[in-house]
C-alpha positions in Angstrom: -5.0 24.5 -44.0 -1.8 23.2 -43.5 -0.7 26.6 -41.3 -3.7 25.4 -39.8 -2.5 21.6 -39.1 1.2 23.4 -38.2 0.0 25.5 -35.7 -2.2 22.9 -33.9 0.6 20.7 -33.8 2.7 23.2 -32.6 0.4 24.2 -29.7 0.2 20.6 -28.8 3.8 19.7 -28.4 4.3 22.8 -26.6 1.1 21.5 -24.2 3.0 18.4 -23.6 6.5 20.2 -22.7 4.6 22.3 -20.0 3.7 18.7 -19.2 6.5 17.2 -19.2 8.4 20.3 -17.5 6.0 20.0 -14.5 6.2 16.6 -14.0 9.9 17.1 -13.9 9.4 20.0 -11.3 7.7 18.0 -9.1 9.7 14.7 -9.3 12.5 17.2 -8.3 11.2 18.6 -5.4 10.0 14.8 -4.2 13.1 14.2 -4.4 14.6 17.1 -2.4 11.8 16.3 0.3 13.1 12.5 0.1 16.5 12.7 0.7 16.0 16.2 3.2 13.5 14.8 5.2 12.1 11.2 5.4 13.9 8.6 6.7 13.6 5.4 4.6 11.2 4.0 7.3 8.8 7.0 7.1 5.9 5.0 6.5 5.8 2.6 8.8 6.0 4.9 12.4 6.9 1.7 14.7 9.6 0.7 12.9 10.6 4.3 12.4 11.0 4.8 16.1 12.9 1.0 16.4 15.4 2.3 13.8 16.3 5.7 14.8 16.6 3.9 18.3 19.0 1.7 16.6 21.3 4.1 15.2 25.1 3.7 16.8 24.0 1.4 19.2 27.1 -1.3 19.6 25.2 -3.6 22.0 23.0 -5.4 19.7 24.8 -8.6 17.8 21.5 -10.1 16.7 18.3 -8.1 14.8 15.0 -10.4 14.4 13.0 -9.1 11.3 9.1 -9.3 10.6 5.4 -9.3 11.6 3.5 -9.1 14.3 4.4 -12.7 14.5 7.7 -11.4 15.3 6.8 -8.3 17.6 3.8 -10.2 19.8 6.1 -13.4 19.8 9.9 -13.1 19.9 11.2 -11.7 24.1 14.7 -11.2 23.1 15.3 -10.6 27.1 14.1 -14.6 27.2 16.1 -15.8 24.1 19.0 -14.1 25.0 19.0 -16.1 28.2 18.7 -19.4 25.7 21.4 -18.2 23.1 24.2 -16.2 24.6 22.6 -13.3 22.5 22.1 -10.1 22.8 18.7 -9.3 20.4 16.7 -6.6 19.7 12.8 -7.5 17.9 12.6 -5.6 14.7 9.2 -6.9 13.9 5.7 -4.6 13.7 2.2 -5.8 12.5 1.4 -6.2 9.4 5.0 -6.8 7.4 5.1 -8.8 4.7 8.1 -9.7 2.6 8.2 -6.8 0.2 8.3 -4.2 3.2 10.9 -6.7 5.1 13.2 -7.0 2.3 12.8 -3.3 1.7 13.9 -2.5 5.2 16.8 -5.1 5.4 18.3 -3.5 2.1 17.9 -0.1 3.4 20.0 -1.2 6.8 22.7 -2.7 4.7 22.8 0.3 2.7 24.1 2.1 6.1 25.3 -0.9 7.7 28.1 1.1 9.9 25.1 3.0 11.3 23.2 0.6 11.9 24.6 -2.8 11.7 28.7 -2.0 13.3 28.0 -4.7 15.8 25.3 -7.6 14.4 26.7 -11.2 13.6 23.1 -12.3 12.9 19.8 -11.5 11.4 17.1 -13.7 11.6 14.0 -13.0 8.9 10.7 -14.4 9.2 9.4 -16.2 5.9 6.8 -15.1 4.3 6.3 -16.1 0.7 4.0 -13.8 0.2 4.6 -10.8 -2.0 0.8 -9.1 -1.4 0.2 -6.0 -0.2 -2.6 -6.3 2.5 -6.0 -4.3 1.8 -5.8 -2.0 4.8 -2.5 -0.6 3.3 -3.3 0.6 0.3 -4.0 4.7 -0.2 -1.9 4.3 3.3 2.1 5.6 4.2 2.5 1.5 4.7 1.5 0.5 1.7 3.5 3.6 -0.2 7.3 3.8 1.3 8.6 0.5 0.6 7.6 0.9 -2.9 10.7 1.4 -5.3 11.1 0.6 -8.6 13.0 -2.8 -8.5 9.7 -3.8 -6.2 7.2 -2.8 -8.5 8.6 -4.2 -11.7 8.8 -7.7 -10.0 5.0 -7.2 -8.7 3.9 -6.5 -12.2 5.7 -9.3 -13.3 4.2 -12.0 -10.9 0.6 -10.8 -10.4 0.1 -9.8 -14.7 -2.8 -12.5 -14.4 -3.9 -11.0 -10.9 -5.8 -7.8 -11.5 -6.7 -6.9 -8.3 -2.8 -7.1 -6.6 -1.5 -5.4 -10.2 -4.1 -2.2 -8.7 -2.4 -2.2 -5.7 0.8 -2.0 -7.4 0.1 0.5 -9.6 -1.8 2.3 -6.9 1.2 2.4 -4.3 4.0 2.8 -6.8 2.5 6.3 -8.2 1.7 7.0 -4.9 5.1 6.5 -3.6 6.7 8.3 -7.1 4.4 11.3 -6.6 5.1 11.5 -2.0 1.3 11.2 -1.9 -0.1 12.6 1.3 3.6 13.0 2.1 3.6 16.9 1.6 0.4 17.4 3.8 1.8 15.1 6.4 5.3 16.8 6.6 2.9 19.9 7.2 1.8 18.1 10.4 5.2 17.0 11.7 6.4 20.5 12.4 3.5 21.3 14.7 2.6 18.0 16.3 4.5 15.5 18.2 3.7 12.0 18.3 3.3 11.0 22.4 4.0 8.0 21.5 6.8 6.4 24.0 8.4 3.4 23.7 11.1 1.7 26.3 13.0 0.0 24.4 16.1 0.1 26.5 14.0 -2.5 28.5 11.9 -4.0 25.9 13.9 -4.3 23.0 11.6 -4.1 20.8 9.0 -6.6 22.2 5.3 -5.9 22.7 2.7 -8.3 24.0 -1.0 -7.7 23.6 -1.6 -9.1 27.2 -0.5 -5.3 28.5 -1.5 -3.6 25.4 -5.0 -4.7 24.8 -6.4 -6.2 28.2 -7.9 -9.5 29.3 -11.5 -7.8 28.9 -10.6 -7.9 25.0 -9.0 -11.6 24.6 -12.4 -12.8 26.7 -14.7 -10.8 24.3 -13.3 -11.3 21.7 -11.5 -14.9 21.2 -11.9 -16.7 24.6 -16.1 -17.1 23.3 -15.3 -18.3 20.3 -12.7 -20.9 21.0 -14.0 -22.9 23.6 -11.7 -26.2 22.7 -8.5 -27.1 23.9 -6.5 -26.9 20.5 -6.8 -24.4 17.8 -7.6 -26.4 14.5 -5.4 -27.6 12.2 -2.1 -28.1 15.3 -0.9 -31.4 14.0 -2.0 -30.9 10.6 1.1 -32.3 8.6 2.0 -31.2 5.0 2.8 -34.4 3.1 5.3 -35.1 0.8 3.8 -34.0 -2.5 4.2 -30.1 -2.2 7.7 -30.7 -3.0 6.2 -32.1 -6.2 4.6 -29.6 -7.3 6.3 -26.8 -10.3 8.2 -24.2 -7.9 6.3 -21.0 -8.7 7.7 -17.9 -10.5 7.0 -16.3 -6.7 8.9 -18.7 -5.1 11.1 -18.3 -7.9 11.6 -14.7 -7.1 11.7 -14.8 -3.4 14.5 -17.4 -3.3 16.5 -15.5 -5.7 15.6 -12.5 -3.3 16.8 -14.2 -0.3 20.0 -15.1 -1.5 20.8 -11.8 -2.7 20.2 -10.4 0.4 22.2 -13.7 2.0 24.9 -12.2 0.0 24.8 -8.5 0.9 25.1 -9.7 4.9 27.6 -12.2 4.3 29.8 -9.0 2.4 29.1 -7.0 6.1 30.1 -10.3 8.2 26.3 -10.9 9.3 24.7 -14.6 8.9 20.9 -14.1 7.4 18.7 -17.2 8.8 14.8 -17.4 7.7 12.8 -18.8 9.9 9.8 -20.7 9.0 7.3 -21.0 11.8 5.3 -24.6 13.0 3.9 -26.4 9.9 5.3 -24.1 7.6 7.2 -26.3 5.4 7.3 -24.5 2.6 11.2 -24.6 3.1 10.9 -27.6 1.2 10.5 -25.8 -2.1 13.2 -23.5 -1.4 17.0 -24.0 -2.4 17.9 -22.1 0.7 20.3 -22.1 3.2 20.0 -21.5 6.9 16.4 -22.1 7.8 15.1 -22.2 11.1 12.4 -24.5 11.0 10.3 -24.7 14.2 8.4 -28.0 13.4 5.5 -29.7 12.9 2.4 -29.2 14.6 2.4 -32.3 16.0 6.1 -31.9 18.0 4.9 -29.0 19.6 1.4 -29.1 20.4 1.9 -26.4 23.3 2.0 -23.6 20.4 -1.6 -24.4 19.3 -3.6 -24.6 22.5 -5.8 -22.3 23.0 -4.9 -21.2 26.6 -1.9 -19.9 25.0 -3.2 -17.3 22.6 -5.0 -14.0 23.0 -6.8 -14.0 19.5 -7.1 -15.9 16.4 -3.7 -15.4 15.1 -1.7 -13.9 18.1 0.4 -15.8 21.1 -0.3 -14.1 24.6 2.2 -13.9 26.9 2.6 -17.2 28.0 2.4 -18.6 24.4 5.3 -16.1 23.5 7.4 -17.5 25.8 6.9 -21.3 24.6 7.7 -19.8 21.0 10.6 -18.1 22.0 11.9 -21.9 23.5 11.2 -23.3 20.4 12.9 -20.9 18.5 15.8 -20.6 20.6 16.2 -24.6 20.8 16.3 -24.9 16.9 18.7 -22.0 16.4 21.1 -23.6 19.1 20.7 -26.2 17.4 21.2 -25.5 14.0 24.2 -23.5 15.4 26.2 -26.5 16.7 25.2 -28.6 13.3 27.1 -25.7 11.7 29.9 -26.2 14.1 30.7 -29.4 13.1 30.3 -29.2 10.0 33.1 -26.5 10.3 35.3 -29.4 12.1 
């Protein structure tokens, strides 16, 4: 009996160092196809492309981080012209602040590559650490997903069963290259046709060229037939502030100034900026905030003539949020002046 109970545990332990051997193995050979060849944007194609465009560039002081917000909305050929800059629009659809924070740390990391000649990053705010639905089991949802990041989501969304899936979901995924060997398959014998200008773009892309008039008409012009959007002088009153700060909020100020700190190390100046009526800013112990106002100050940005769908500026509306954006920068920029004085 008990050569009997020996055996079985012997046979067992030797099950789970096959086991564990294997799981080695391939955690090894993710790792060799890691470093060898992805990028550390390989999930997110647009911002792939932006980056490798990037590399050694020297004429590029000012990078402007985040969403589709940022990519339909920021002309850096039209700020520049405000600002004495010379930008380039970092942005793509669907970031949130997990992938953005993601991508700013992994251009500090190789800040003489890609960073020699930037005085001044500007971030878009997004308290909001979700990942969306439509990239989960996707490269999006997967890349940006490192350790670090996936202890803090378990942390803050423990109560929130559905997000803690998604973390779970993308971080294995991520560990384990998921899809990623398949896919490497497919980028020796296909090439992605694909172009982008951005020598004349820099980065920019409105949906005016990209989608057609024929699908704003269809689409949004029918269903918003008055003159406003709702909710454009909507005005947060004081009692957010009084609210308890959230453990998020918690975690993405103490993100923020981390990251504050890495740029200040490479002589770059990291300003958030926090879009009409997002006053959220309030909460946050944060320096160099670009607020752009409240609804009511800049009713232009909510009028319906100047967007192409629910949530997205056409070209016209991109160029009124590019003034307003450039207006509170220079402004904030000669507050800091003479404060230096």
């Amino acid at each position: 009996m008990d050569q009997t109970v020996t055996g079985l545990r012997c046979q067992i332990l030797a099950f789970l160092f096959k086991c564990l051997l294997l799981l080695a193995l391939v955690l090894l050979f993710n790792t060799v196809i890691r470093s060898q060849f992805l990028h550390f944007s390989w999930g997110n194609a647009l911002i792939a492309k932006k980056v490798d465009y990037l590399q050694d560039r020297k004429d590029y002081n000012m990078l402007v981080i985040g969403s589709s917000y940022i990519y339909r909305h920021f002309i850096p050929s039209h700020f520049d012209m405000l600002t004495d800059s010379n930008s380039f629009n970092l942005g793509a659809p669907g970031i949130r602040f997990m992938e953005g924070s993601y991508l700013l740390d992994k251009l500090l990391d190789d800040s003489d590559r890609y960073l020699s000649s930037v005085e001044n990053i500007l971030f878009l705010a997004q308290v909001n650490l979700t990942i969306p639905d439509n990239h989960l089991h996707t490269d999006r949802g997967v890349y940006w997903m490192d350790l670090s990041r996936f202890i803090s989501g378990v942390k803050y969304f423990y109560n929130d069963l559905n997000e803690l899936r998604k973390y779970f979901i993308s971080f294995f995924q991520n560990v384990f290259l998921y899809r990623v060997r398949s896919n490497l398959i497919g980028m020796f014998y296909y090439e992605d046709d694909i172009v982008f200008d951005f020598q004349k773009t820099s980065g920019y892309k409105n949906l005016d060229d990209e989608s057609g008039q024929e699908f704003r008409n269809i689409h949004f012009r029918k269903n918003y037939t008055k003159e406003y959007r709702p909710g454009y002088d909507y005005a947060y009153t004081e009692e957010l502030g009084e609210e308890p700060v959230s453990n998020v909020e918690l975690y993405y100020e103490s993100t923020v100034k981390s990251l504050e700190a890495r740029c200040a190390e490479k002589g770059i100046k990291l300003h958030l900026i926090f879009t009409a009526n997002d006053v959220q800013h309030r909460r946050l112990n944060l320096d160099n905030i670009i607020y752009m106002g409240d609804g009511s100050e800049i009713p232009e940005l909510f009028r319906v003539s100047n967007y192409f769908d629910k949530w997205h500026l056409n070209t016209q509306g991109a160029e009124l949020f590019t003034d307003r954006l450039a207006l509170v920068y220079n402004r904030n920029s000669e507050n800091l002046k003479r404060i230096d004085e």
